[in-house]
N, C-alpha and C positions, 0 to 999 in steps of 0.2 A: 504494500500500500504506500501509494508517496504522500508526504506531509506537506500541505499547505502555506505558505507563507511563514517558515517557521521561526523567522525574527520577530515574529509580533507580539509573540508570549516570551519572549527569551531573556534570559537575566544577566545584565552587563556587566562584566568583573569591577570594573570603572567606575560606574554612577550605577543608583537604584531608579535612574529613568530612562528612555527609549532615545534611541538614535535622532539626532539634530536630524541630518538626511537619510534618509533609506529610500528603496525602490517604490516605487507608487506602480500599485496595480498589484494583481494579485499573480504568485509562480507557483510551481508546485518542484519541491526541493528532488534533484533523482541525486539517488547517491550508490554505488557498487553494490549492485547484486539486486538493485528494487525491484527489476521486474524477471529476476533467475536469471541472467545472462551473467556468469561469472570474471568478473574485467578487474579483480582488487587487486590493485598491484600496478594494472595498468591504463584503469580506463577513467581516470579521473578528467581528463579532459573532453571526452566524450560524455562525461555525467554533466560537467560545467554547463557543455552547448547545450544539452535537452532542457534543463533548469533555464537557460538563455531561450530557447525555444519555445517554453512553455508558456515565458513569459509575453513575450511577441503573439503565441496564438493565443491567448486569454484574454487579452487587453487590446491588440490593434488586429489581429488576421484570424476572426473566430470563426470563418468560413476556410480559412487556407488551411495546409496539408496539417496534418498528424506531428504531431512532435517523434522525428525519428528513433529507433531504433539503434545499436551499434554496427549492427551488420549494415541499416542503410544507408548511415552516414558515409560509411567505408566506400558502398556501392556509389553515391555520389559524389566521391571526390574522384573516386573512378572512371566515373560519366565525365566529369569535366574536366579529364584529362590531368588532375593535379598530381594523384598518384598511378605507380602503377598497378598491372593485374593484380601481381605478389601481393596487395595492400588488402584484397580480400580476406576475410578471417583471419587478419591476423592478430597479436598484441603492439601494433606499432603505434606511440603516440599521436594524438594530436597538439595545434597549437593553438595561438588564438587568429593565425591566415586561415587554418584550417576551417576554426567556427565560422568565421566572417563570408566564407566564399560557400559555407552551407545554409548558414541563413540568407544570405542574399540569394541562392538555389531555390531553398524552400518557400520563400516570404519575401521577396524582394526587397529585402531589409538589409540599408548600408549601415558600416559599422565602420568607428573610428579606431583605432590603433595607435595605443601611446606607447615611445619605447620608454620604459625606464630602465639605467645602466646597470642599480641594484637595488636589495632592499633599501638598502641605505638611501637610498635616493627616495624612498616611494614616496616618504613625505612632504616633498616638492608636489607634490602632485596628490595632495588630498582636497587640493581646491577643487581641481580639477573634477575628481571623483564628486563633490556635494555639490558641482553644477548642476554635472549630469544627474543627481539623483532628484535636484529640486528642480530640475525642468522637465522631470516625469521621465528619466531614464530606468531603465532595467537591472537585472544583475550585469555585473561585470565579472570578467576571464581577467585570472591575475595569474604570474607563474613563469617559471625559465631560469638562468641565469644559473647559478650554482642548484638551487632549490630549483628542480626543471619539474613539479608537482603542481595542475593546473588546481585553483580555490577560485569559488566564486563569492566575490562579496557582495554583499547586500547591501550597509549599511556603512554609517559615521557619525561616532561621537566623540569629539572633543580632540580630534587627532587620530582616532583609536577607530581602524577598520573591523566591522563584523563579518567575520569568513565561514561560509558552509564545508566544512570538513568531510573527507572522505572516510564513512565507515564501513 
């Protein structure tokens, strides 16, 4: 069963109140193994984009496709040429080109792409995140760099990003 918006009840190490910005609109969290397809280990990034997907069909494309699959993901980066055959069934990651060029596939949904250099650096870039979130932006795909494990954040308080963890 996926859980619902699960920042909404969640209790902040930080403060005993809710996130300044968080995602507007409602997602439904996938995380390794939600619907028996076994990927722990290695399919957090493929979790990241359905939770990104879920959100996109809920809130703006409640008529567009299904929130994929891992097999269909795979098959559509296939289709559009980005990887090869071998990428079928396999365990090989994804990034966040990889989300961007399937939401735009599924949902004709462009997506921005920040680089940051490291963690160290992300909080440069926490404004950036409580734009996107107070102008009605979605989850975001974080991850790479030493720590190559894709998290999806939701939320920010105070400095202090809220991450859906892969269990």
């Amino acid at each position: 069963m996926l859980l619902k918006n699960v920042d909404r009840n969640a209790t902040y190490p930080w403060h005993d109140r809710v996130c300044e910005t968080r995602v507007r609109g409602d997602y439904l969290y996938y995380h390794y193994a939600c619907d028996g397809f076994d990927d722990k280990g290695w399919g957090c990034g493929y979790r990241t984009l359905q939770t990104m997907c879920s959100w996109v069909k809920l809130n703006h494309k409640p008529g567009g496709a299904e929130v994929p699959s891992i097999p269909q993901i795979q098959d559509i980066l296939v289709q559009i040429e980005d990887k090869p055959e071998s990428f079928r069934n396999s365990r090989q990651w994804i990034g966040s080109v990889e989300a961007s060029y399937v939401l735009s596939n599924l949902y004709d949904w462009d997506c921005r792409i920040l680089h940051v250099a490291s963690g160290a650096d992300l909080g440069n870039s926490v404004s950036t995140l409580r734009n996107h979130w107070a102008e009605g932006g979605g989850p975001v795909m974080v991850g790479g760099d030493v720590d190559c494990s894709s998290k999806c954040v939701v939320g920010e308080r105070a400095g202090h990003l809220l991450v859906l963890t892969q269990i």
